[in-house]
C-alpha positions as CSV (number, residue, x, y, z in Angstrom):
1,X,78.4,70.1,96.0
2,X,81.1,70.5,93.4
3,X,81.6,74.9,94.0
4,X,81.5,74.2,97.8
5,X,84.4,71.8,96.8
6,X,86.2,74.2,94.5
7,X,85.9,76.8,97.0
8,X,87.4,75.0,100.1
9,X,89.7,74.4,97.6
10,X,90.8,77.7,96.6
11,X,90.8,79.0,100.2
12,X,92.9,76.1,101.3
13,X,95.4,77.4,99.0
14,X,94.9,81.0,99.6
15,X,97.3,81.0,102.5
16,X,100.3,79.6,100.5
17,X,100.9,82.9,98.2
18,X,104.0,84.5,98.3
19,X,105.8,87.7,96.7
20,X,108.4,86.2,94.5
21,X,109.5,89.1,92.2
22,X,110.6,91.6,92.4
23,X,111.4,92.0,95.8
24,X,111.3,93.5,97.9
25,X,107.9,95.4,97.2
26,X,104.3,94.9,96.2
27,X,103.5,98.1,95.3
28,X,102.3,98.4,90.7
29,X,105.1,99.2,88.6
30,X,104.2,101.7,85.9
31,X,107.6,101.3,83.8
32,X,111.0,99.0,83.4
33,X,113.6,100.1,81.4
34,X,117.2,98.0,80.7
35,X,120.2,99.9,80.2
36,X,122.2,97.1,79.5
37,X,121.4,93.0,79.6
38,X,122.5,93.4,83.7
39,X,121.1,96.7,84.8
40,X,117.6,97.8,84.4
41,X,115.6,100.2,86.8
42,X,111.5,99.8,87.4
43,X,109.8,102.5,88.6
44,X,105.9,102.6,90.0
45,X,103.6,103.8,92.9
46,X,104.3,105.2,96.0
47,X,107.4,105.9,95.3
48,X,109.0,102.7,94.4
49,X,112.0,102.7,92.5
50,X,114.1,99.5,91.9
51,X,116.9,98.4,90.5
52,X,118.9,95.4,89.3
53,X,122.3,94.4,88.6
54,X,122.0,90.7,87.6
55,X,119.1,90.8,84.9
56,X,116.5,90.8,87.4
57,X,117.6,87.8,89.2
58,X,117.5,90.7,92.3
59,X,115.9,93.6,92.9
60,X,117.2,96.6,95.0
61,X,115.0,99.4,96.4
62,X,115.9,102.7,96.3
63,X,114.9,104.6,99.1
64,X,112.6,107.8,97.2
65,X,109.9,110.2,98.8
66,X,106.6,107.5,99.2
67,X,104.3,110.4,98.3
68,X,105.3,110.5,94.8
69,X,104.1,108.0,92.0
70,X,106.5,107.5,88.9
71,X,105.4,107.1,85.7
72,X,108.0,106.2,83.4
73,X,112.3,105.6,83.3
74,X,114.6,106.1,80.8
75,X,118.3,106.0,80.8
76,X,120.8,107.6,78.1
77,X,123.4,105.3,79.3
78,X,124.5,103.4,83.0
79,X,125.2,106.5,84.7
80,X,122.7,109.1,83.1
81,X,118.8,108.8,83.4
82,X,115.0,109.8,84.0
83,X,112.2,109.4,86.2
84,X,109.0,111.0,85.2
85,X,106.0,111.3,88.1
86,X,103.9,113.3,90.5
87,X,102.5,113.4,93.6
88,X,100.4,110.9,94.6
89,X,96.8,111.1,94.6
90,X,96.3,108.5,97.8
């Protein structure tokens, strides 16, 4: 009696889950590098590529080719950086 109760439990909640952060995406980030306490770029799968300009408060997504996964981001400074990845296997 007690795990049918856990379970109507759990899928009671189930329905309530929501993306918080960082929108506006769900897809696995691989990498998240912060160029200074304000701007920081996360890359990850399926092309996702975000950025912030308010410590991650907000997220922005920059439109990139969806067939591409990204590994890795690195940045020399604010206006000079890196994105290592391939093509995606799926």
């Amino acid at each position: 009696m007690l795990i049918l109760g856990v379970l109507l439990a759990i899928t009671a909640f189930a329905g309530e889950w929501e993306w918080q952060n960082p929108l506006p995406q769900g897809n696995s980030l691989y990498d998240v590098e912060f160029v200074t306490d304000e701007i920081g770029w996360a890359a990850g799968l399926h092309g996702t590529l975000l950025r912030t300009s308010d410590g991650g408060e907000t997220w922005e997504r920059i439109p990139m080719e969806a067939n591409w996964d990204f590994w890795a981001v690195a940045f020399a400074d604010s206006l000079h950086g890196w994105i290592a990845g391939g093509e995606s296997g799926g």
